[in-house]
C-alpha positions in Angstrom: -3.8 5.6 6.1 -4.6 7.2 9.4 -3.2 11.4 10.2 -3.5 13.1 13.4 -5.6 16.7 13.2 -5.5 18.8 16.2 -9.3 19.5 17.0 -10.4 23.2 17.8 -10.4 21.8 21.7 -6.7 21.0 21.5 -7.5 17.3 21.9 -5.3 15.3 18.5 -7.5 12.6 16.9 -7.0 10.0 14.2 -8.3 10.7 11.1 -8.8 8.2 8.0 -7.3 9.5 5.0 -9.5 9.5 1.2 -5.9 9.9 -0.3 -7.3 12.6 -2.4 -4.9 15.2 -0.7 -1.7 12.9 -1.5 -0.6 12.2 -4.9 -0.1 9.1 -6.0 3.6 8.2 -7.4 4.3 5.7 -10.3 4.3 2.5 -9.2 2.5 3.0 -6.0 -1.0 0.4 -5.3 -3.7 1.3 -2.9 -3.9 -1.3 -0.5 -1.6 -3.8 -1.1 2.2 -3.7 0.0 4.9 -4.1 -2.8 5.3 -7.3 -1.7 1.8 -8.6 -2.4 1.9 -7.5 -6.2 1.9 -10.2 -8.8 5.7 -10.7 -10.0 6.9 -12.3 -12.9 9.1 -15.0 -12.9 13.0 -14.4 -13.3 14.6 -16.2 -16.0 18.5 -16.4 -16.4 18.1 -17.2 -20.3 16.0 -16.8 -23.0 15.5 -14.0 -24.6 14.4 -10.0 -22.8 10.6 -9.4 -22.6 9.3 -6.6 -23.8 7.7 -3.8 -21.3 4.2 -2.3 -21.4 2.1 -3.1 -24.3 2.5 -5.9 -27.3 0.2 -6.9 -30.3 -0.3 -10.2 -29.4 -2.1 -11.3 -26.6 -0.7 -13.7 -23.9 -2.9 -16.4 -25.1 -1.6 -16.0 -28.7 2.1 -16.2 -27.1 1.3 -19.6 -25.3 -0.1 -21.1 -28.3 2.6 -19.7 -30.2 5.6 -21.5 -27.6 3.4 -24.8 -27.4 3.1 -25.5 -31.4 6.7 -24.7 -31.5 8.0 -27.0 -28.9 4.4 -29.2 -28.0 5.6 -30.9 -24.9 7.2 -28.0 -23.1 6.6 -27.8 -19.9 4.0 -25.1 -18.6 6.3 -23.4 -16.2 8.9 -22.9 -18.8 6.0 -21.5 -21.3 5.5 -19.1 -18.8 9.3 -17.7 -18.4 9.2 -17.8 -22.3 5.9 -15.5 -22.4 6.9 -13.3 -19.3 3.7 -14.0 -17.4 3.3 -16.3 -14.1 2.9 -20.2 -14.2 -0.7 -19.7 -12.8 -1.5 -17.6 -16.1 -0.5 -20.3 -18.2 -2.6 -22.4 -16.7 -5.1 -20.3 -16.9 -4.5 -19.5 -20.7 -4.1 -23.3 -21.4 -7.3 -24.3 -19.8 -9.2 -21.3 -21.8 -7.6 -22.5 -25.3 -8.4 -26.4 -24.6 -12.5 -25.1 -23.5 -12.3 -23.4 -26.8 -11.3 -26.1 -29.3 -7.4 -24.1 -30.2 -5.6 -26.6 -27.8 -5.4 -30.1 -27.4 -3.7 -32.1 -24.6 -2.4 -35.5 -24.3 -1.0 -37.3 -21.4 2.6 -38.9 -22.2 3.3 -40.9 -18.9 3.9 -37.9 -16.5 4.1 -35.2 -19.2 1.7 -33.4 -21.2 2.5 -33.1 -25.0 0.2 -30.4 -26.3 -1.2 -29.7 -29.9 -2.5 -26.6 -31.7 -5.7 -26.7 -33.9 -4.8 -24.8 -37.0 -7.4 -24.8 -38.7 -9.2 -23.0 -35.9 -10.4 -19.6 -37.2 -9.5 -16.5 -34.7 -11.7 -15.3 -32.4 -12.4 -11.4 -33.4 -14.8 -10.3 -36.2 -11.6 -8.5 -37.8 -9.3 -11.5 -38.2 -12.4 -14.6 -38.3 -11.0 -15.0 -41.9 -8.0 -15.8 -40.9 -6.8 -19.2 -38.9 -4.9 -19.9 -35.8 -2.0 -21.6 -38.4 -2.3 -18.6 -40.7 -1.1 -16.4 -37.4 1.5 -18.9 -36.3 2.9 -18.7 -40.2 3.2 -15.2 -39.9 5.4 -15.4 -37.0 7.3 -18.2 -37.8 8.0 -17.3 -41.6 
C-alpha cells in the first residue's frame, strides 16, 4: 500500500507502507483481494457446518461420507464436508497412497471403499482402527 509524506523540501513522495502503523481488522488478508480467498462451496441442503475448529479432520470426514454412501460423487463429498471439490480430491488421493481408500471404476463413476481394518495414523489412537472410528460415529 503506497502513502504520500511531505518531505522536509515540500516536495510529496510515495512511500511503501510495512503495515505495522495500521491494524489489521478480522477478516482482512495481506495481499490478496476478498475475492481471491478460497470459498467454500454453497449448498442449498444438507445439513449447517460447523465454524472454526472440529475434532475430526477433513480426511476423517471424507472417509466418513464415502463408507456411508461409497459411490458418492466427489463434488457432493465436498458440500457434505464443507471444504472445496479440489480438497477432496486432494484428501482422496492422500487416503488411496496410504492404503485407507480404495477406488473402483464403475463405467463413468467411481464407487469407493474404506479399509477398516486400517489402524489410525497417530501414536495415540494406533490401537484403534479406521472401522472402530467410523463405529463410533455411526453408533
Amino acid at each position: 500500500m503506497a502513502r504520500s509524506t511531505k518531505a522536509k523540501n515540500g516536495r510529496t513522495t510515495a512511500r511503501r507502507s510495512t503495515g505495522a502503523s495500521k491494524p489489521r481488522t478480522q477478516g482482512s488478508s495481506r495481499g490478496r483481494s476478498s475475492s481471491a480467498r478460497s470459498t467454500l462451496p454453497a449448498s442449498t441442503s444438507g445439513p449447517e457446518l460447523p465454524r472454526g475448529w472440529t475434532f475430526l479432520t477433513n480426511h476423517a470426514h471424507v472417509l466418513i461420507v464415502l463408507y456411508s454412501e461409497p459411490e458418492l460423487v466427489l463434488r457432493e463429498v465436498a458440500l457434505r464436508v464443507g471444504i472445496t471439490e479440489r480438497a477432496v480430491q486432494r484428501i482422496v488421493h492422500e487416503l488411496e497412497e496410504q492404503g485407507f481408500l480404495r477406488r473402483e471404476k464403475v463405467g463413468r463413476q467411481n464407487r469407493y471403499e474404506v479399509v477398516t481394518e486400517k489402524a489410525l495414523r497417530h501414536s495415540l489412537e494406533s490401537h484403534r482402527s479406521i472401522g472402530d472410528l467410523i463405529s463410533l460415529i455411526h453408533g
